[in-house]
C-alpha positions in Angstrom: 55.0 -119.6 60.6 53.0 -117.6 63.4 52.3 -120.0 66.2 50.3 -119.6 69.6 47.3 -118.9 67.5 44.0 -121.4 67.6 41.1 -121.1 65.7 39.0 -117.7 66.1 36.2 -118.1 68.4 33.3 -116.2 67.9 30.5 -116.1 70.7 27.4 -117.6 69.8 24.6 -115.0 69.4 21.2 -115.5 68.7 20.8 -118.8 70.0 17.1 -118.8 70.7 16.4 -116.3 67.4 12.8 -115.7 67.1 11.8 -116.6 63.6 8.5 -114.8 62.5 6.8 -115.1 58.7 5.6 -114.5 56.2 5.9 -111.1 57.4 3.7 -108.8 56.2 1.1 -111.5 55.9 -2.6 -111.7 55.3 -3.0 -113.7 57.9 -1.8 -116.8 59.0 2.3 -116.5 60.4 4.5 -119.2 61.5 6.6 -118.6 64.7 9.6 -120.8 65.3 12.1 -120.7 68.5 15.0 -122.5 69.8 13.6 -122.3 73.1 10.3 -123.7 74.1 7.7 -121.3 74.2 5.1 -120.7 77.2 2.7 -118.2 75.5 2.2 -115.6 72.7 0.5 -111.9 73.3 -0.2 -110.1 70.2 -0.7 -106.1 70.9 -2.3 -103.3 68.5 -0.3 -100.4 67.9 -2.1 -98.6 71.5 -1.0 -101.7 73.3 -3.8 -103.3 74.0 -3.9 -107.1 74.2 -6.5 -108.2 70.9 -4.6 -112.2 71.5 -3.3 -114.8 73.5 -2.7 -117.9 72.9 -0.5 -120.8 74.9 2.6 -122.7 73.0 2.5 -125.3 75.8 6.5 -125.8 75.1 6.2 -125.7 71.3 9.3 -124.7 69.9 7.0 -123.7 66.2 3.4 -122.7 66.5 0.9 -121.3 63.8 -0.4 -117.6 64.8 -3.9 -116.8 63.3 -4.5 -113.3 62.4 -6.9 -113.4 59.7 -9.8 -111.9 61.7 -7.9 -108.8 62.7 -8.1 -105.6 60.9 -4.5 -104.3 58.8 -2.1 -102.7 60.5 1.0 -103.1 62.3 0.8 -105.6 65.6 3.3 -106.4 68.4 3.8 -110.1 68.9 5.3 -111.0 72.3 6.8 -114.6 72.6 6.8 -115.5 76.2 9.5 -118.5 76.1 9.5 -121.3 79.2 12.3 -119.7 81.0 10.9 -116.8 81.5 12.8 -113.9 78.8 10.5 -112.4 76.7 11.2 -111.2 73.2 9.0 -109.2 70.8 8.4 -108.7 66.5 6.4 -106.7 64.8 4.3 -108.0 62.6 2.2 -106.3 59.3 -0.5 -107.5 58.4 -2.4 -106.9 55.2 
């Protein structure tokens, strides 16, 4: 028998996974994070800011995208410790 030899580790990754559906969607999209979240920015395709909205430390918030036109959008999830992580979103 081999000794010597534990368990294999394997480093955590992912741990604050942004979680974004449905996606496409026709509108509404839930948002879920393991972190809390400060703010969400949602970008057209040129880059230009068409929402905000805060999260107030919400680790799941609704996004509302029913009044904006199909296509492709950026959504940028500002989180409470200050990274920043980013999805793309279709929506129908």
């Amino acid at each position: 028998p081999m000794t010597g030899f534990g368990p294999l580790k394997i480093p955590q990754r992912n741990v604050n996974q942004l979680k974004v559906f449905p996606n496409p969607t026709v509108g509404n999209v839930s948002i879920t994070m393991a972190t809390p979240m400060r703010a969400l920015v949602v970008r057209n395709m040129s880059g230009l800011e068409v929402r905000r909205i805060g999260a107030n430390g919400a680790v799941r918030t609704e996004l509302d995208l029913t009044d904006l036109a199909e296509g492709t959008y950026f959504v940028e999830v500002q989180l409470t410790n200050g990274s920043v992580h980013h999805r793309k979103v279709v929506k129908h």
